[in-house]
Structures are given as structure tokens and as C-alpha cells.
N, C-alpha and C positions, 0 to 999 in steps of 0.2 A: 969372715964371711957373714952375711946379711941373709934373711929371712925374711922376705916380704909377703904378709899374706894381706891378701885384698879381698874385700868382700863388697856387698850390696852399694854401700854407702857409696863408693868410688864413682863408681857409674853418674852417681845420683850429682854427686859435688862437680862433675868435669859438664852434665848437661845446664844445673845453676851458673858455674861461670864463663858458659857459654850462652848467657842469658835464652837460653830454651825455655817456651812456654811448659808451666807444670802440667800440663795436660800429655805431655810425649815424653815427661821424665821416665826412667826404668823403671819397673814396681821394686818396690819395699815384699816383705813379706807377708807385712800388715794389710797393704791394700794391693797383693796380688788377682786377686780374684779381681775385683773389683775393677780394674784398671785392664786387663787384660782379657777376662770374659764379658764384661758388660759395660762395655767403652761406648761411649757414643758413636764411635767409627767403625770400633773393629767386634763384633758379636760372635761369641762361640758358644756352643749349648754344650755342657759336656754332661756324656751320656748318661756318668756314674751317677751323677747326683742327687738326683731324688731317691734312687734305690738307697743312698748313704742316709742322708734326712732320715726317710723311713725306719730305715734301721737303726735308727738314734730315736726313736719316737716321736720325729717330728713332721708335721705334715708339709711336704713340700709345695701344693697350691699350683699357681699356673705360672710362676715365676721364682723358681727353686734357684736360682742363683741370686737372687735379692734374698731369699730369705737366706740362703748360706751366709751371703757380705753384711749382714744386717747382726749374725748372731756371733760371727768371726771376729766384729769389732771387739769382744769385751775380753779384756786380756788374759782374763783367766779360764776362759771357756776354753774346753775338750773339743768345738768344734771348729777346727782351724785346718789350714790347710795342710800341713804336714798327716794328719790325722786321716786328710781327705784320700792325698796320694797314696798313702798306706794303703786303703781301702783299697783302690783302683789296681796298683800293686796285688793285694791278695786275688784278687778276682778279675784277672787280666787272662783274657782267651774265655769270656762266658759270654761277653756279649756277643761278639763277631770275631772273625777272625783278623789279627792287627790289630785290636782294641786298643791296646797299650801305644804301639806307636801312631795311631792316627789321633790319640789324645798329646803326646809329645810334639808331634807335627803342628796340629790344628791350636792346642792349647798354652804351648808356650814358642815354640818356635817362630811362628806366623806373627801373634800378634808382637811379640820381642822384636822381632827384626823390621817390622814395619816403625815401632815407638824411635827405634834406633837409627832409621833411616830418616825421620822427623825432624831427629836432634840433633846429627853431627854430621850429614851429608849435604853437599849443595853441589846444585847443577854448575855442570861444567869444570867444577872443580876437584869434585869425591870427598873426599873424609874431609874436614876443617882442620885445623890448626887444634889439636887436643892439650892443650896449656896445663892440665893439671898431671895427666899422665905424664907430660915430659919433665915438670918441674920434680916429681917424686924418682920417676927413673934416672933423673940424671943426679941423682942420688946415690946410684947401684952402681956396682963394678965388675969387672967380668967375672965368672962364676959364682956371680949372688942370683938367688931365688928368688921368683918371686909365682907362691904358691898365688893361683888366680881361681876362685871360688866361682866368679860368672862364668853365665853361658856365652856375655858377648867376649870378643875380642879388642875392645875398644884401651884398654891399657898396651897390650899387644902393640896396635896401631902406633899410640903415643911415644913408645919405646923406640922404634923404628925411626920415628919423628927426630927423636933426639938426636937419631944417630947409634943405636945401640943393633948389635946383631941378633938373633932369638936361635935358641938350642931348645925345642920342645922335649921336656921330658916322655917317654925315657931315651931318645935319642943319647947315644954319647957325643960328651964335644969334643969335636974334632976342629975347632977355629975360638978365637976371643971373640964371649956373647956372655949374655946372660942365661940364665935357667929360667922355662916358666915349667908349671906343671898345676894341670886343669882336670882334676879327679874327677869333677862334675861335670864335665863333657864341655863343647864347644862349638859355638857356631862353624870352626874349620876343621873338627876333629871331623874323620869320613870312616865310616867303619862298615866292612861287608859280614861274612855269618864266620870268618875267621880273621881279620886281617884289622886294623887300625895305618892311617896314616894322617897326619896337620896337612892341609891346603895354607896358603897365604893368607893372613889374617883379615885383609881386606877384602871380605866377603860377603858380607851382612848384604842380606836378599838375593845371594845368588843359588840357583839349583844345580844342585850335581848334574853332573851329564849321564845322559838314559843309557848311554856303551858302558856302563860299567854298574855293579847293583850295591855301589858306596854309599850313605847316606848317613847324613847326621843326629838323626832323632836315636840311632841306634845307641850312640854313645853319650844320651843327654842323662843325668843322672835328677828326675825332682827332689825337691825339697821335700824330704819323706820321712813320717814317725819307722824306730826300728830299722832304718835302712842301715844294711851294713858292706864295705866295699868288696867283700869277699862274692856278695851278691851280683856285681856289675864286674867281669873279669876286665877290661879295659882298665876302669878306677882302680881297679887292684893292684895293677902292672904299673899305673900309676905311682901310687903311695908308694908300693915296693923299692920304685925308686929312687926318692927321697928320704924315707924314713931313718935311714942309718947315717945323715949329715950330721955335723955336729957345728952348728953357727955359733958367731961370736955376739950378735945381734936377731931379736926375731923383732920384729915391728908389727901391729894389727894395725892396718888401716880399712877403717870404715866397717868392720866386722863386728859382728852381734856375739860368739861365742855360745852358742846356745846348746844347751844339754843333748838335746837329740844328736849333734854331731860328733857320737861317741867314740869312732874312731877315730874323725880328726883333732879331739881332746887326746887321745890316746900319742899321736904324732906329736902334738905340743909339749907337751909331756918329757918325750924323749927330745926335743930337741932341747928345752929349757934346763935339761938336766947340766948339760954344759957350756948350757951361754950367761955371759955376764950381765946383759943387756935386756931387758925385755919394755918395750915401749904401746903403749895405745895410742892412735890416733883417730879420736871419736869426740862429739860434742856433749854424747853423753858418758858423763863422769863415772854412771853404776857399772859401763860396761868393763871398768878399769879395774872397778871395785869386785866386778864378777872375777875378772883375772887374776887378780890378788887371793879370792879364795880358794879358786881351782888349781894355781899353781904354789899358794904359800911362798911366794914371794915379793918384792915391792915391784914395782910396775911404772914407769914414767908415763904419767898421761901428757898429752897433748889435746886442748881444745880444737885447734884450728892446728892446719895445714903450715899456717904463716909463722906459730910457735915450733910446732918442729923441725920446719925449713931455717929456722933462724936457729 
């Protein structure tokens, strides 16, 4: 069995070889802010942030999201966005009432799914031909994983493309498909004040319908300092159902591995405990090198896509 976890990068590689202009690439975490609240197109004020600035001793001015992306830049800086979310996080229900998900909605949902409708949609036709998702899923075999880290769906899509059938975790499978499972929520994931259910992946820009009080911002998890899955019951139900797999291969494509993701270190953990295999596929080399320390084991890196396809 295979473990595929995908992260940021993926997104980023299928809208490059779909020659998309980099102005509707997905964000990075680096230039989230940046891309997503202070786009030339798409503009969102979010509310927390000057209160955050402030509260950092810094003076937020008449343009508090240029100075956040301005001071965000330097890699070593406390003031990033995970740090920000955390904020928003503790102090969610002081501004108004819905705070928390009209910043989910407004702040990553909206402007995402419009960057994504930029890049892989065309009239007449819908989703384009996703050449890199299917080149890698058709890599997978039935009941292999593939943990998915984004909000879009666009691997999803690509899997289908190939020909592959999808069993959303924690569904059991009941047919030959692959596993995905999306701890951090999902453009299709619809969640009401008890219930979770996956829509068809093919979705990006559509609105739930107003018969029913389902929605997606519910089950969106950010990129947040201290966030832990016991916090987001969905993600929990999530993990829960993966955690106790025991693969033969786990593969990182396009993933950063970053400290803040203490439980999904935690998951890596136990799966790496019994697999032979553990591969990166990133162009940067440290991220390989970061694997090797966290797990104390060797690590195949891959530069490119075309070396580990080959």
C-alpha cells in the first residue's frame, strides 16, 4: 500500500504545466496574504489585523495588509501567517457574530476558488485536461491514499480524469477506488452544526443550496500556529481514520513538513514506523533533508516529477 500526501506545491506544478499565467497560480504560504488579500482583482480587508499589528507593537497605518506582507516576507519573522490565524482563532466571536467563518468564507474560500477558476476552467468545456494529477495517480492502485492537504479539489478531479474511482475518507469502501482523506477541509467537504458529507469534486465556485444549512467554510481548517485536530471534530474523524494504516510506501509530493503540523508529524510517525519506503518529491533538497531529521531515516529525494515518474 502507498501513502500519498500532497501538499501546496501540487496545485502550484499542474497550473505551471498548464501554462497559467503566475498571477492565478494557488498561493504558497509565503505569499498567502499577499496573493489572496491584496490582489489586484480580488481585495479583502480582514478585520483581525490591525488589532494583531497592534498587539505586536506595530503600527498598522492606513494599509495594515501591506505592512503585514511587507514584514511576512523575512523568513525568520514571528509575524506570519499561521501566527495571524492563531490570533483570529483565539478571539473569534469578539468582533461580531460569525467572525470566524466570514473570514473562512471571505478570506480564503472566495478569493481560492476564483484564482482556481483562472487556471483550470474553460468555457464550454469545465475542468481542462489536469496532466500532472493523472500522470501521478495513475501511479496509485486501489486502496492507496492519498492524504490531500489542500482546500482545492483539483488532484481529486485529475484522479477521475485517469479513470480512478474516489472513497472519501471516512467513508468505508465498498467498490475498487482509491482513499483520499482532506483533514483540512475542502472545497466539497459540506458540513451542517452536526453532520459532514463530500459533494462531487467538481465544484470550485459553486454555492450550496439555501434548502439545506450545509456549508463549506465550516469544515475549512487554516494554516494555524498550535492548531490541534482534536480542535476541528470533522479533522479528527478524519485522522482517526487513517492513522492506524500501515503502508508499504509514503511519498511527500510538493509538501513543506513544517513544525507547526504537530499532529500530522505525529501520523508520519506512525506510518513510517512500518514502511520500507519513504520518498520526497520537491525541488527543494532541505525539505528531504528536513525528513531525514524528523524521521531518522533515509529518504529518496526526487527533483522533479519526471525522475520519480521514471
Amino acid at each position: 500500500m502507498r501513502v500519498l500526501v500532497i501538499g501546496a506545491g501540487t496545485s502550484i506544478e499542474e497550473a505551471k504545466r498548464a501554462n497559467v499565467s503566475e498571477e492565478f497560480w494557488p498561493p504558497t504560504m509565503a505569499n498567502f496574504a499577499k496573493k489572496m488579500w491584496d490582489g489586484p482583482i480580488f481585495q479583502f480587508s480582514n478585520y483581525w489585523l490591525s488589532d494583531y499589528l497592534t498587539e505586536q507593537g506595530i503600527d498598522p497605518g492606513n494599509d495594515p495588509i501591506s505592512v503585514f506582507t511587507t514584514l511576512a516576507k523575512e523568513p525568520e519573522s514571528v509575524m506570519n501567517l499561521e501566527r495571524l490565524f492563531e490570533y483570529c482563532w483565539v478571539n473569534r466571536g469578539k468582533k461580531f457574530e460569525g467572525d470566524w467563518e466570514n473570514l473562512i468564507h471571505h478570506g480564503i474560500l472566495n478569493p481560492l476558488s476564483f484564482l482556481l477558476n483562472k487556471a483550470f476552467y474553460e468555457n464550454g468545456v469545465g475542468v481542462k485536461q489536469l496532466e500532472v494529477g493523472k500522470l501521478v495517480s495513475g501511479r496509485l492502485k486501489d486502496g492507496d491514499l492519498a492524504l490531500n492537504l489542500n482546500y482545492d479539489p483539483m488532484f481529486e478531479i485529475a484522479a477521475i480524469q485517469q479513470g480512478h474511482q474516489l472513497t472519501y475518507v471516512p467513508h468505508l469502501v465498498s467498490r475498487k477506488s482509491i482513499l483520499v482523506a482532506k483533514p483540512h477541509g475542502s472545497f466539497n467537504l459540506l458540513a451542517d452544526e452536526k453532520f459532514f458529507r463530500f459533494a462531487h469534486p467538481d465544484c470550485i465556485g459553486a454555492v450550496p443550496s439555501s434548502a439545506d444549512n450545509f456549508r463549506n467554510h465550516r469544515a475549512i481548517v487554516p494554516p494555524r500556529f498550535n492548531k490541534r485536530y482534536a480542535q476541528h471534530p470533522i479533522a479528527r474523524i478524519i485522522i482517526d481514520g487513517i492513522v492506524s494504516f500501515r503502508p508499504d510506501i509514503v511519498t511527500f509530493w510538493g509538501v513543506s513538513l513544517t513544525d507547526s503540523d504537530a499532529d500530522l508529524l505525529d501520523v508520519y510517525r506512525k506510518w513510517i514506523a512500518s514502511t520500507s519506503v519513504i520518498e520526497v518529491i520537491n525541488p527543494d533538497a532541505a525539505v528531504t533533508e528536513r525528513a531525514m531529521g524528523m524521521f531518522k531515516r533515509d529518504v529518496r529525494h526526487y527533483s522533479t516529477l519526471e525522475e520519480w515518474l521514471g
